[in-house]
Backbone and ligand atoms as CSV (ligand in chain L), in Angstrom:
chain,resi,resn,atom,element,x,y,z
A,1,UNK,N,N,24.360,-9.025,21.233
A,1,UNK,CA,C,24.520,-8.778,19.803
A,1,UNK,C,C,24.343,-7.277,19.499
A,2,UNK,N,N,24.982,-6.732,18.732
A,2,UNK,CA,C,25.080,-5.315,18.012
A,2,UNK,C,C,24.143,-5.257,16.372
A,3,UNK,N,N,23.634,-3.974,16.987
A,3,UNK,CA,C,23.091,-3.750,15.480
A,3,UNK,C,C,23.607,-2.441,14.747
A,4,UNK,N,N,23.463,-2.084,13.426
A,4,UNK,CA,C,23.324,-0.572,12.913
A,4,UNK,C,C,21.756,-0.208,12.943
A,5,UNK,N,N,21.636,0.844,13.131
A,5,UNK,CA,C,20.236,1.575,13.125
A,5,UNK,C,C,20.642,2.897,12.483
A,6,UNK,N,N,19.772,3.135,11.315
A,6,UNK,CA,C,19.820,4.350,10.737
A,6,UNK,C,C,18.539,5.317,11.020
A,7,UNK,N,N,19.057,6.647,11.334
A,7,UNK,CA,C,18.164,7.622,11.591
A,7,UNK,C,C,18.193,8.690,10.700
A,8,UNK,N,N,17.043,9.268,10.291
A,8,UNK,CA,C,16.777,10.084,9.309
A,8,UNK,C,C,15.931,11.250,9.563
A,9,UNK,N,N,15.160,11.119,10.854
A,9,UNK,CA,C,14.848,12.083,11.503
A,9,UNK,C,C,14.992,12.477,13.012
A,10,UNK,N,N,14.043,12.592,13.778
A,10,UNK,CA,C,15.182,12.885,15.108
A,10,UNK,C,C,15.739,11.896,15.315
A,11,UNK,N,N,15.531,10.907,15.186
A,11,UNK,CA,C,16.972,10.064,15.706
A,11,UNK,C,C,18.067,10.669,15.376
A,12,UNK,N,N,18.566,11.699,13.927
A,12,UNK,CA,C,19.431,12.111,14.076
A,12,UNK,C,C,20.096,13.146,15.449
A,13,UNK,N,N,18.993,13.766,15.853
A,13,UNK,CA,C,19.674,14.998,16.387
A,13,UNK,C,C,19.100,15.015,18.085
A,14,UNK,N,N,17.922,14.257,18.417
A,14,UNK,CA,C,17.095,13.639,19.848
A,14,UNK,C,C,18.202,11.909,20.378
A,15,UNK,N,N,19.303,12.089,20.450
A,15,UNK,CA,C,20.063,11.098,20.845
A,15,UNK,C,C,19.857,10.633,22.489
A,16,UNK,N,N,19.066,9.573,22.907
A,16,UNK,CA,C,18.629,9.638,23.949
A,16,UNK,C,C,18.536,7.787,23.900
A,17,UNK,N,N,19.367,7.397,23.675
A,17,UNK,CA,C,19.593,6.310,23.522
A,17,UNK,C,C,21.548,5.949,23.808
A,18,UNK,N,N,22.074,4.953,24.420
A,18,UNK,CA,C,22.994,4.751,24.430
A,18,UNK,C,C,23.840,3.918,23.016
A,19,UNK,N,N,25.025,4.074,22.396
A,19,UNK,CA,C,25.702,3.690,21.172
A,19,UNK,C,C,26.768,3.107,21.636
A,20,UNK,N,N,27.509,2.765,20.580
A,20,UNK,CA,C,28.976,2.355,20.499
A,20,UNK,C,C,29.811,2.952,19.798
A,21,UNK,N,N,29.062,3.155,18.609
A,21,UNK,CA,C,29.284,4.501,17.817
A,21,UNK,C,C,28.444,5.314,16.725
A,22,UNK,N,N,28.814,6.348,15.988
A,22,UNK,CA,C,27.791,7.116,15.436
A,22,UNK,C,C,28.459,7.567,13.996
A,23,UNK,N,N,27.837,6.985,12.927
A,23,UNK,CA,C,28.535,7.666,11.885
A,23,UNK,C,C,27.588,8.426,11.007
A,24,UNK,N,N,28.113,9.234,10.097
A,24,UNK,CA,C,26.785,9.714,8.833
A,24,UNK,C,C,26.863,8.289,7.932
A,25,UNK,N,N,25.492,8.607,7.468
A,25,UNK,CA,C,25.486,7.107,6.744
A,25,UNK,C,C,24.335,7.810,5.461
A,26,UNK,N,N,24.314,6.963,4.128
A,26,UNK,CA,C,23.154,7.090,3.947
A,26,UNK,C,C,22.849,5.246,3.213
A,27,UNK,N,N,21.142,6.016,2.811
A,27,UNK,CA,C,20.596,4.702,1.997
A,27,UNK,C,C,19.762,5.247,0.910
A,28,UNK,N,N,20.190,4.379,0.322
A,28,UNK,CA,C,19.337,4.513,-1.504
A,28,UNK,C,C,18.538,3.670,-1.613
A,29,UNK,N,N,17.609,4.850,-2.342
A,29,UNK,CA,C,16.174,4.061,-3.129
A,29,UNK,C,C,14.927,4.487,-1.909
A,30,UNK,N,N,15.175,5.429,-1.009
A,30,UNK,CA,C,14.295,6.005,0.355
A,30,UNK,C,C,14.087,7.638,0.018
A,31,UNK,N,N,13.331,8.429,0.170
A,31,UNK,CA,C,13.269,9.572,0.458
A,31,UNK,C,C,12.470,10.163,1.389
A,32,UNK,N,N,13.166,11.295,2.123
A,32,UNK,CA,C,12.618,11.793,3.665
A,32,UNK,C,C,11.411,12.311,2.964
A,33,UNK,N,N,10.464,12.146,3.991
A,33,UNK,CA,C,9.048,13.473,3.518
A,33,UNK,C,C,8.322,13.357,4.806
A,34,UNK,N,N,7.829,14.612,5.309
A,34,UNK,CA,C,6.982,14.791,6.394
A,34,UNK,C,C,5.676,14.351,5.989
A,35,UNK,N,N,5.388,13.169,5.909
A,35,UNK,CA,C,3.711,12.511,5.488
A,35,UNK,C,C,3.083,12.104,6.519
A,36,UNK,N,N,4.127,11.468,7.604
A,36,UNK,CA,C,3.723,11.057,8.828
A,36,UNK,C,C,3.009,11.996,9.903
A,37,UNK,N,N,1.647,11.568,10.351
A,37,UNK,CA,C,0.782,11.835,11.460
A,37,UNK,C,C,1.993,11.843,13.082
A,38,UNK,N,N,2.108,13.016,13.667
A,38,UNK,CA,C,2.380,12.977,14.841
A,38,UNK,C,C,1.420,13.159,15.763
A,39,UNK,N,N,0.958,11.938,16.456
A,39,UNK,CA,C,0.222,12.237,17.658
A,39,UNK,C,C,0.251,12.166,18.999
A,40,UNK,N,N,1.741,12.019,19.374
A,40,UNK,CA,C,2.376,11.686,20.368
A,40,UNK,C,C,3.792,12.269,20.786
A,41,UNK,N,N,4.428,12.923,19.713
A,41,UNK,CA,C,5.578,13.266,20.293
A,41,UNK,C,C,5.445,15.166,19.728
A,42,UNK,N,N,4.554,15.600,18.815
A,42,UNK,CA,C,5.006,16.645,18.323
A,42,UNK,C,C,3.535,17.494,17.622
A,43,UNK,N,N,2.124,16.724,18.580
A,43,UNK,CA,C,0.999,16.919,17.726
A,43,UNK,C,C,0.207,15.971,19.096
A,44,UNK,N,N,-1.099,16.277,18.799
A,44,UNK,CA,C,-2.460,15.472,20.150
A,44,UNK,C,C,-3.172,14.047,18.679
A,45,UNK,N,N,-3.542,13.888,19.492
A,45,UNK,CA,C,-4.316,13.022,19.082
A,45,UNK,C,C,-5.806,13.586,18.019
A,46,UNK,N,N,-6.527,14.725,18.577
A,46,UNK,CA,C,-7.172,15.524,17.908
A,46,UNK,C,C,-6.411,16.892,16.572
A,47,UNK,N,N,-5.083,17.119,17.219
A,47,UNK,CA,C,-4.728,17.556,16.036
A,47,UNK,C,C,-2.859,17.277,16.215
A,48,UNK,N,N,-2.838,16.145,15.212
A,48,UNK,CA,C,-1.723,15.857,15.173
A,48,UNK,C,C,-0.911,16.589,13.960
A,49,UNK,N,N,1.087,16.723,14.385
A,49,UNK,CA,C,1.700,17.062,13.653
A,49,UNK,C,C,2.006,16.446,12.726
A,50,UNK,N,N,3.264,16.810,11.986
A,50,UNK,CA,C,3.697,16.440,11.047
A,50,UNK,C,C,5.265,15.657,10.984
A,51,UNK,N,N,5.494,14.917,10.776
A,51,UNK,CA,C,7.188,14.173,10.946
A,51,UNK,C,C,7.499,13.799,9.759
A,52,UNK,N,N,8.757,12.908,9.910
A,52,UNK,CA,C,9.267,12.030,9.065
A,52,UNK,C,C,9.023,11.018,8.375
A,53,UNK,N,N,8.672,10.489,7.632
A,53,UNK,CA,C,9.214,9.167,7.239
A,53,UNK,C,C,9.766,8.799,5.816
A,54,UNK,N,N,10.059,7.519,5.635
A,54,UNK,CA,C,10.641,7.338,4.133
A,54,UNK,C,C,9.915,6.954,3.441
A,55,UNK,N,N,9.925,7.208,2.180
A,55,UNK,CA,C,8.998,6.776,0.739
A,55,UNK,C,C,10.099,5.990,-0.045
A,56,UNK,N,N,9.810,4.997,-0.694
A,56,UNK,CA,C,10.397,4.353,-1.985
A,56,UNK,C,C,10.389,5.303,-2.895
A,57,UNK,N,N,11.953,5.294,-3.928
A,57,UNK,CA,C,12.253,6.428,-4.786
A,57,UNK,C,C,13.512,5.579,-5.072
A,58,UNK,N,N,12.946,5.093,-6.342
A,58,UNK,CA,C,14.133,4.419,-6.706
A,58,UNK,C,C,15.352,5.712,-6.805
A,59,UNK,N,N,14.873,6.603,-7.042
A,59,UNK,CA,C,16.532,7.597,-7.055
A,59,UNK,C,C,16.868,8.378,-6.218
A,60,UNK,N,N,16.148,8.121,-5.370
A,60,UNK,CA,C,16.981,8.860,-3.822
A,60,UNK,C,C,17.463,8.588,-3.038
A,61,UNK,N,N,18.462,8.983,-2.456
A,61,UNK,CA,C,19.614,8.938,-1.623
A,61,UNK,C,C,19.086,9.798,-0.234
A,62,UNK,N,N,19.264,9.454,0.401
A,62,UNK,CA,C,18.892,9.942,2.197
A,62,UNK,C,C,20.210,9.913,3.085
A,63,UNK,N,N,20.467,11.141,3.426
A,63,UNK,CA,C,21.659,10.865,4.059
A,63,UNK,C,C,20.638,11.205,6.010
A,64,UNK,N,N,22.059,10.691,6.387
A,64,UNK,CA,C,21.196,10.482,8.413
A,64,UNK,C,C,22.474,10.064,8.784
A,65,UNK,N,N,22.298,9.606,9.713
A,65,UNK,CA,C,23.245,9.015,10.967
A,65,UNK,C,C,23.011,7.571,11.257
A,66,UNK,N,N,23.968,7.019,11.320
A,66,UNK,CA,C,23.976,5.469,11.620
A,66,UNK,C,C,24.151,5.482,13.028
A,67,UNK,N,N,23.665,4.579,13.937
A,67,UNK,CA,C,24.474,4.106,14.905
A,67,UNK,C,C,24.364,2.197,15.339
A,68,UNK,N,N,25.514,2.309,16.450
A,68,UNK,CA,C,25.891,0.989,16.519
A,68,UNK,C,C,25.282,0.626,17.824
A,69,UNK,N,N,24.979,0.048,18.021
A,69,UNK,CA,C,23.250,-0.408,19.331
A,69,UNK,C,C,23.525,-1.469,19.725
A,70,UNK,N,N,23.301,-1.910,20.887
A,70,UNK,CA,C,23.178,-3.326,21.600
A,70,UNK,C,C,21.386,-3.790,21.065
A,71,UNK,N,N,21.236,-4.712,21.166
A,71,UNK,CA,C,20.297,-5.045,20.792
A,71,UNK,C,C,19.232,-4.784,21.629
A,72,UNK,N,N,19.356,-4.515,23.182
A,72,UNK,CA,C,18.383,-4.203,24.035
A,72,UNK,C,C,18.159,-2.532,23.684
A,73,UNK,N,N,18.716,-1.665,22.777
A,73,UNK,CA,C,18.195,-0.966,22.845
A,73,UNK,C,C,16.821,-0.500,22.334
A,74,UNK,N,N,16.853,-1.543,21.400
A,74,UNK,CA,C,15.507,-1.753,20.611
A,74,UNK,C,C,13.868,-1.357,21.318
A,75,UNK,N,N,14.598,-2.018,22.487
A,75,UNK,CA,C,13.257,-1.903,24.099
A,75,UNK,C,C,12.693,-0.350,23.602
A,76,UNK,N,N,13.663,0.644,24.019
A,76,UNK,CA,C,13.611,1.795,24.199
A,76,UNK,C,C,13.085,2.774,22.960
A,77,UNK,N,N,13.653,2.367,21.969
A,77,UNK,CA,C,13.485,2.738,20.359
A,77,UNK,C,C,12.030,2.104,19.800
A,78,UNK,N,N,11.645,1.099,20.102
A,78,UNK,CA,C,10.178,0.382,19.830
A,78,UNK,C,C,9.545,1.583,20.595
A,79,UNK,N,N,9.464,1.917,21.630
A,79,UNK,CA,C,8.284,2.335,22.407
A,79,UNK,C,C,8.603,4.010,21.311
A,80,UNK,N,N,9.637,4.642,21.381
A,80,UNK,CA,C,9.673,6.074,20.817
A,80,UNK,C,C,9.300,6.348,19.581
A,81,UNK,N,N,9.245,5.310,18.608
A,81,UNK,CA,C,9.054,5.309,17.002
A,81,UNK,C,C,7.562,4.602,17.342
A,82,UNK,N,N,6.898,4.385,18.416
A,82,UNK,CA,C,5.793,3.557,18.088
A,82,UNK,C,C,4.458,3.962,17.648
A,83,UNK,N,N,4.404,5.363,17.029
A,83,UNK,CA,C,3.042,5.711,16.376
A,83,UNK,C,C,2.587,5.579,14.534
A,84,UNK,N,N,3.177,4.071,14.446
A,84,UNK,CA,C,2.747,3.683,13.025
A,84,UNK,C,C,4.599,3.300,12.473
A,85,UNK,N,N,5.333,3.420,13.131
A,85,UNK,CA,C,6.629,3.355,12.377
A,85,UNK,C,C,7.148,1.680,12.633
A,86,UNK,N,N,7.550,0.787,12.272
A,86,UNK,CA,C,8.695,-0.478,11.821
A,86,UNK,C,C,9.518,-0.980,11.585
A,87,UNK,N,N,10.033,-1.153,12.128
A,87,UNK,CA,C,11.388,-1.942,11.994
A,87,UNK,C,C,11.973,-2.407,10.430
A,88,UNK,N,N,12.740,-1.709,9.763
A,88,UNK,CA,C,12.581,-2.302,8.252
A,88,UNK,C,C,14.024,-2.693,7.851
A,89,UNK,N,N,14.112,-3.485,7.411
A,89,UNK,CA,C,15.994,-4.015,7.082
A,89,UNK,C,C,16.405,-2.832,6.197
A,90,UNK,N,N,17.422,-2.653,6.308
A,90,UNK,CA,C,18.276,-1.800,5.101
A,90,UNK,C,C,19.475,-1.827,4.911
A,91,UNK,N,N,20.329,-1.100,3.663
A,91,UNK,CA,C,21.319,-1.400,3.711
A,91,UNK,C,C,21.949,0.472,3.863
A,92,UNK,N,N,23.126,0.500,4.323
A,92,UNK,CA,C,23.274,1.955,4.553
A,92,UNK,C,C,24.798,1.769,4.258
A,93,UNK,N,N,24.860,2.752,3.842
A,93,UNK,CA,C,27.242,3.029,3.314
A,93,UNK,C,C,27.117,4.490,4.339
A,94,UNK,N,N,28.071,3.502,5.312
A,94,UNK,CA,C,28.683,4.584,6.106
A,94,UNK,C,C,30.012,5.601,5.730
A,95,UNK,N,N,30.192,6.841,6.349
A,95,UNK,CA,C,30.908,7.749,5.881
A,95,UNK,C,C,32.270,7.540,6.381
A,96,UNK,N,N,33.346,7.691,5.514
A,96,UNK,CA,C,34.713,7.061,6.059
A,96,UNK,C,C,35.012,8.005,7.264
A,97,UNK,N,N,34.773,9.276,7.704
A,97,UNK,CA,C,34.904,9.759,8.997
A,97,UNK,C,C,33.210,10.424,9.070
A,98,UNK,N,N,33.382,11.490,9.408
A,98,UNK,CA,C,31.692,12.278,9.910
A,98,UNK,C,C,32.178,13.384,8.498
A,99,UNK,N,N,32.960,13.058,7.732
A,99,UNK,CA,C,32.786,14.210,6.565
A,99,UNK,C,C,32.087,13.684,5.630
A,100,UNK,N,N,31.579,15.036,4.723
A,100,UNK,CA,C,30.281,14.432,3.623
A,100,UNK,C,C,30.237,13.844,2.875
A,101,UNK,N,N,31.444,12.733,2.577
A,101,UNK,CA,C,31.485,11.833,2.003
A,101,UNK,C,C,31.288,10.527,1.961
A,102,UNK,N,N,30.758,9.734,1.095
A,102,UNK,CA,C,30.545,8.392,1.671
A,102,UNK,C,C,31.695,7.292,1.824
A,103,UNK,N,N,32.125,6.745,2.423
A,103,UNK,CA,C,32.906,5.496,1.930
A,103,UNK,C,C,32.719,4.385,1.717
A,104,UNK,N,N,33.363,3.525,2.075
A,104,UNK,CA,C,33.248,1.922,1.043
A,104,UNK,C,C,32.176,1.384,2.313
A,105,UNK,N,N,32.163,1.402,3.227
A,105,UNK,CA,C,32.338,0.857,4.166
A,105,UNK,C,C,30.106,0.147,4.110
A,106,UNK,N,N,29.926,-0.635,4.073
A,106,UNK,CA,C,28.160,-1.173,3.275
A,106,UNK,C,C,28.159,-1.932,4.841
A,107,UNK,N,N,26.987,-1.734,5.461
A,107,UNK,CA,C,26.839,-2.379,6.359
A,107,UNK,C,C,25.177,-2.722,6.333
A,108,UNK,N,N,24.506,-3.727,6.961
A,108,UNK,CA,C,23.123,-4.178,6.971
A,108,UNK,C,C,22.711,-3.483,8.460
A,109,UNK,N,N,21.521,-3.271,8.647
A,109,UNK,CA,C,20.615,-2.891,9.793
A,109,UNK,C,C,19.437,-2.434,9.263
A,110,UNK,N,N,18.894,-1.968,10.492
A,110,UNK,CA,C,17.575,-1.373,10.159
A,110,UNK,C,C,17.150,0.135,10.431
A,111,UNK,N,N,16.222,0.468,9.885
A,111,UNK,CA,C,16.009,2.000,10.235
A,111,UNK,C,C,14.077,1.765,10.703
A,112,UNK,N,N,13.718,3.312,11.198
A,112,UNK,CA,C,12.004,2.958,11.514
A,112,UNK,C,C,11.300,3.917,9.870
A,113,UNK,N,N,10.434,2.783,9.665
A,113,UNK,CA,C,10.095,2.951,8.667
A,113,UNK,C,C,8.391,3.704,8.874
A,114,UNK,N,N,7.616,4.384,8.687
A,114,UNK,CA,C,6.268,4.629,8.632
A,114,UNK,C,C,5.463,4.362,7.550
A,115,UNK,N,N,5.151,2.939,7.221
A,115,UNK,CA,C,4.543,2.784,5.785
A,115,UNK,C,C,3.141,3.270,5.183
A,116,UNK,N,N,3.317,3.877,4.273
A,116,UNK,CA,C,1.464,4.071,3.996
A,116,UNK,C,C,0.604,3.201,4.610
A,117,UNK,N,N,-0.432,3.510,4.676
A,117,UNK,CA,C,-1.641,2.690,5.392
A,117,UNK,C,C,-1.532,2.704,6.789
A,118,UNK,N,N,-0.285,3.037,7.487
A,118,UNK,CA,C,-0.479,3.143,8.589
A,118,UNK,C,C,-1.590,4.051,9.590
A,119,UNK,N,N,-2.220,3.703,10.593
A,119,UNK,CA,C,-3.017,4.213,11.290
A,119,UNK,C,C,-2.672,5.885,11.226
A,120,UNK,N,N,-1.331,6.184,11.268
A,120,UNK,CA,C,-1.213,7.720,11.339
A,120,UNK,C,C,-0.366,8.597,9.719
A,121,UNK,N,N,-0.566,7.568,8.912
A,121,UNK,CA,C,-0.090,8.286,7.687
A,121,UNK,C,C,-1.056,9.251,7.155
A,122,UNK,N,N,-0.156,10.527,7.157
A,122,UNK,CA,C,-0.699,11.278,6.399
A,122,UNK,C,C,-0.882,11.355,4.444
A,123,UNK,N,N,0.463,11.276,4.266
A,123,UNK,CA,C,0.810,11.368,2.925
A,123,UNK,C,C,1.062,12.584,2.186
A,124,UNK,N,N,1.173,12.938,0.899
A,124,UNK,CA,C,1.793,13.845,0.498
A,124,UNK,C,C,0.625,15.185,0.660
A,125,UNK,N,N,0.769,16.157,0.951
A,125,UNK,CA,C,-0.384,17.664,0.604
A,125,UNK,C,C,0.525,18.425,0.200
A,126,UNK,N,N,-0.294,19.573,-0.227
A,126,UNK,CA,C,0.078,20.928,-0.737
A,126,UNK,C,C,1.021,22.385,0.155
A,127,UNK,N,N,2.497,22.112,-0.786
A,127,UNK,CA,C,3.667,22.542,0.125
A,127,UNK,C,C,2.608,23.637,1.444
A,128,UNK,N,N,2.244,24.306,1.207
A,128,UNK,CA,C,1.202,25.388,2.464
A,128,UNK,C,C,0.851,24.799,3.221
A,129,UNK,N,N,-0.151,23.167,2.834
A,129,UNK,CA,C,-1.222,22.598,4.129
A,129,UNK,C,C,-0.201,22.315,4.634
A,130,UNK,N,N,0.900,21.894,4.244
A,130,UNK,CA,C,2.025,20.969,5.117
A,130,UNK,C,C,3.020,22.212,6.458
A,131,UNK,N,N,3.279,23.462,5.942
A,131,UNK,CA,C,3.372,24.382,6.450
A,131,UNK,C,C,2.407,24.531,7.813
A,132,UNK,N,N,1.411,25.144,7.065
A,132,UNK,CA,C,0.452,25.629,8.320
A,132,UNK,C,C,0.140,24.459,9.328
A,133,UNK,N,N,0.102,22.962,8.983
A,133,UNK,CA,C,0.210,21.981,9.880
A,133,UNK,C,C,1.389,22.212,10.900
A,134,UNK,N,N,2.644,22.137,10.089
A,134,UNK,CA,C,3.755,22.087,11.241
A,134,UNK,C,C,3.605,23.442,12.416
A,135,UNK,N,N,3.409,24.696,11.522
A,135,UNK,CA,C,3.299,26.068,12.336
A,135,UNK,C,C,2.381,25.561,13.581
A,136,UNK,N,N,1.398,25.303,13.253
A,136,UNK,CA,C,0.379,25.406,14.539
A,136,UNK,C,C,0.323,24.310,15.475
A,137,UNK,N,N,1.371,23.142,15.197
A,137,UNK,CA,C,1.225,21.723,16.042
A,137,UNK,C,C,1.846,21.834,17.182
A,138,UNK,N,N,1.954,21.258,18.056
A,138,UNK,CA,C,2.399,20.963,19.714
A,138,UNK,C,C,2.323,19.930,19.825
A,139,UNK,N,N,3.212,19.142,20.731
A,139,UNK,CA,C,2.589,17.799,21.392
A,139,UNK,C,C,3.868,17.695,22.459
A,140,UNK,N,N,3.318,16.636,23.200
A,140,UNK,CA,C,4.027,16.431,24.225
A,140,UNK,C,C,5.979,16.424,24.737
A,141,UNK,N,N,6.153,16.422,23.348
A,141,UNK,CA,C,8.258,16.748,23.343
A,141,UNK,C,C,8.094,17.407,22.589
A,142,UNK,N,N,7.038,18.975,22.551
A,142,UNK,CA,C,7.589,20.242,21.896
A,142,UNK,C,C,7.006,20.584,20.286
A,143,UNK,N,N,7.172,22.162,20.056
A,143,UNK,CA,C,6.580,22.159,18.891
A,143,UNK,C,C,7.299,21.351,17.692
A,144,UNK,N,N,6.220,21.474,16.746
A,144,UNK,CA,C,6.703,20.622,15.264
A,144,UNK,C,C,7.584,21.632,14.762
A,145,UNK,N,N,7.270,22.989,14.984
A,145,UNK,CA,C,8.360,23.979,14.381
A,145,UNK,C,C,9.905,23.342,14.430
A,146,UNK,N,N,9.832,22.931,16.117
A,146,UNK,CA,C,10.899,22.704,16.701
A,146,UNK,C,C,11.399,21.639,16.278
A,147,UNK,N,N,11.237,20.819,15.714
A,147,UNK,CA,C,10.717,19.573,15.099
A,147,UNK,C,C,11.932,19.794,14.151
A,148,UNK,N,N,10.924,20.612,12.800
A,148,UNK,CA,C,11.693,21.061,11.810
A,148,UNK,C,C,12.657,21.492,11.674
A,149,UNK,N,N,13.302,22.309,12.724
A,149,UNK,CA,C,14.237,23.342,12.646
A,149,UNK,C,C,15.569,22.271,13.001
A,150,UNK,N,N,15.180,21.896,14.096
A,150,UNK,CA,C,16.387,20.998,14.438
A,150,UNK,C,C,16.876,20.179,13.618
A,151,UNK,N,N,16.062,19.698,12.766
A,151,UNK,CA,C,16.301,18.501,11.388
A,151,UNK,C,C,16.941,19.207,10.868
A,152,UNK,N,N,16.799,20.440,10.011
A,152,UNK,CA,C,17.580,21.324,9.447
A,152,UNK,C,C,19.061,21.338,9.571
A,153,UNK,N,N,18.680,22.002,11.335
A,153,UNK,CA,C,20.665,22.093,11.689
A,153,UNK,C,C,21.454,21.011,11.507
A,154,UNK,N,N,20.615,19.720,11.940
A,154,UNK,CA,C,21.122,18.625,12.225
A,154,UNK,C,C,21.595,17.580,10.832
A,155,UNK,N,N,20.825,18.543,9.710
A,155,UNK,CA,C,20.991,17.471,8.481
A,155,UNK,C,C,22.506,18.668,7.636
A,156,UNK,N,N,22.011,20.297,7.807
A,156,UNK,CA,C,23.378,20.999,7.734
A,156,UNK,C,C,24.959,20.590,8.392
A,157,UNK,N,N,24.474,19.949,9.523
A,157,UNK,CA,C,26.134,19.663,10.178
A,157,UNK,C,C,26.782,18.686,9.434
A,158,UNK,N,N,25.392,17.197,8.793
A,158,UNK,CA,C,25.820,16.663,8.221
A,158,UNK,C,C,26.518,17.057,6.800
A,159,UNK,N,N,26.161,18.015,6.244
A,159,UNK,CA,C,26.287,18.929,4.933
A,159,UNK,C,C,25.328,17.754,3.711
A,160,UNK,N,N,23.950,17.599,4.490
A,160,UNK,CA,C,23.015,16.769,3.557
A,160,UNK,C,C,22.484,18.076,2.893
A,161,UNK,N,N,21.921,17.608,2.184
A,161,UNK,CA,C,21.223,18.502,0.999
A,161,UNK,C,C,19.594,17.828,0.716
A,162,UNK,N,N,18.493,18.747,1.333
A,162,UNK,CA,C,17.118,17.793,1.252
A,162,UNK,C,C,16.591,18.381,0.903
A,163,UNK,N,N,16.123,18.998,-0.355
A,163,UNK,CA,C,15.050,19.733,-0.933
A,163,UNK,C,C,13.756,19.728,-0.674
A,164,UNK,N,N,13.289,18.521,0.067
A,164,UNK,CA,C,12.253,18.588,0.617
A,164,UNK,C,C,11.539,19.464,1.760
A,165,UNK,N,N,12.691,19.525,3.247
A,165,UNK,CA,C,13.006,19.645,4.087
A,165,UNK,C,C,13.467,21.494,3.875
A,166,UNK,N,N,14.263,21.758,3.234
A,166,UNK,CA,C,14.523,23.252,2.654
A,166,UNK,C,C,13.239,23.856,2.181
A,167,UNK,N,N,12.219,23.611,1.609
A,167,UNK,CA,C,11.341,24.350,0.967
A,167,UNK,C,C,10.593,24.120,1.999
A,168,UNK,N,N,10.220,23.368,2.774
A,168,UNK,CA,C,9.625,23.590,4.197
A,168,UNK,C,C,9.939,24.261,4.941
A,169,UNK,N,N,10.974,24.177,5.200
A,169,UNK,CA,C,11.805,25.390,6.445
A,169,UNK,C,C,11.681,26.931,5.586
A,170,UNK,N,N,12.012,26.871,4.265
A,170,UNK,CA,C,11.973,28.425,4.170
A,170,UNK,C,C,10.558,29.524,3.842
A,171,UNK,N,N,9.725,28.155,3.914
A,171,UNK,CA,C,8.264,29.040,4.153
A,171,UNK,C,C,8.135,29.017,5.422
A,172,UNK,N,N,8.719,28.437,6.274
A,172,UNK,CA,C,8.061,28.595,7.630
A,172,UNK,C,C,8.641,29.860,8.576
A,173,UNK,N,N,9.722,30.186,8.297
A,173,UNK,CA,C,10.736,31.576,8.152
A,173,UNK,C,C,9.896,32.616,7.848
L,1,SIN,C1,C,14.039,8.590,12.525
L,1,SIN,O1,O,14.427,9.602,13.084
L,1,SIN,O2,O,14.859,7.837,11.957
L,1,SIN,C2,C,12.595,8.175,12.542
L,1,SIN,C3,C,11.633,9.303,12.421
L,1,SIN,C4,C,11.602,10.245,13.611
L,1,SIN,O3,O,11.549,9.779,14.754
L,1,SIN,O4,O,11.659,11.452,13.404
């Protein structure tokens, strides 16, 4: 069986998983925010980074990358999203080619979700603490800088627009 899986953070741009195919996609009523505790891929356990995850917003739109998955890939994707993140149903409108537009095209899957309360949620701080967190983090697949930056390029190719994600990157510059 095949699934869609939507990615919104490295899953967009850390493709290390096998597909069928890959489109831009987004989903409404989610918004990206680095709240999430990294203590395993981008941050230690004593001082963890900073990542992705989605918040409820009834008016936001998240654009990412869809892809089309065998179901065993899940194996692989459970263990990489596994520091507080979930499996969450969604619905995502894929883009009629990889240009920035959306089309008709509504498909069901899931994306990894990091819900409050989780063991490694951070939650929202003050645009700086969130800064000087990412500046100084490390963890085992590389700095959080690195983290950030790549999201950047990777959400520019898409021609997303994340105000969140922008005012982060241009203090960290
Ligand atoms: C995702 O990319 O969709 C989940 C968050 C992350 O691994 O950065």
């Amino acid at each position: 069986m095949q699934h869609w899986v939507f990615g919104y953070g490295s899953l967009i741009w850390r493709v290390d998983f096998p597909h069928h195919e890959r489109r831009r996609a987004d989903v409404r009523g989610w918004a990206r925010r680095f709240w999430q505790g990294s203590h395993d891929h981008r941050g230690t356990p004593d001082a963890p980074g900073r990542v992705v995850t989605l918040v409820e917003d009834t008016d936001a739109v998240c654009v990412g990358a869809a892809y089309r998955v065998d179901e065993a890939v899940f194996e692989h994707l459970d263990h990489r999203e596994k520091n507080g993140y979930e499996r969450v149903p969604v619905t995502m409108r894929l883009s009629a080619t990889n240009g920035a537009h959306p089309g008709d095209d509504t498909v069901s899957g899931v994306t990894y979700i990091a819900p409050p309360g989780n063991p490694a949620f951070l939650g929202p701080a003050d645009i700086d603490v969130m800064v000087a967190q990412i500046a100084r983090s490390h963890g085992p697949s590389g700095s959080n800088r690195d983290y950030i930056f790549q999201l950047a390029v990777a959400l520019n190719d898409l021609g997303a627009e994340d105000r969140h994600v922008e005012a982060l990157v241009e203090r960290l510059r």
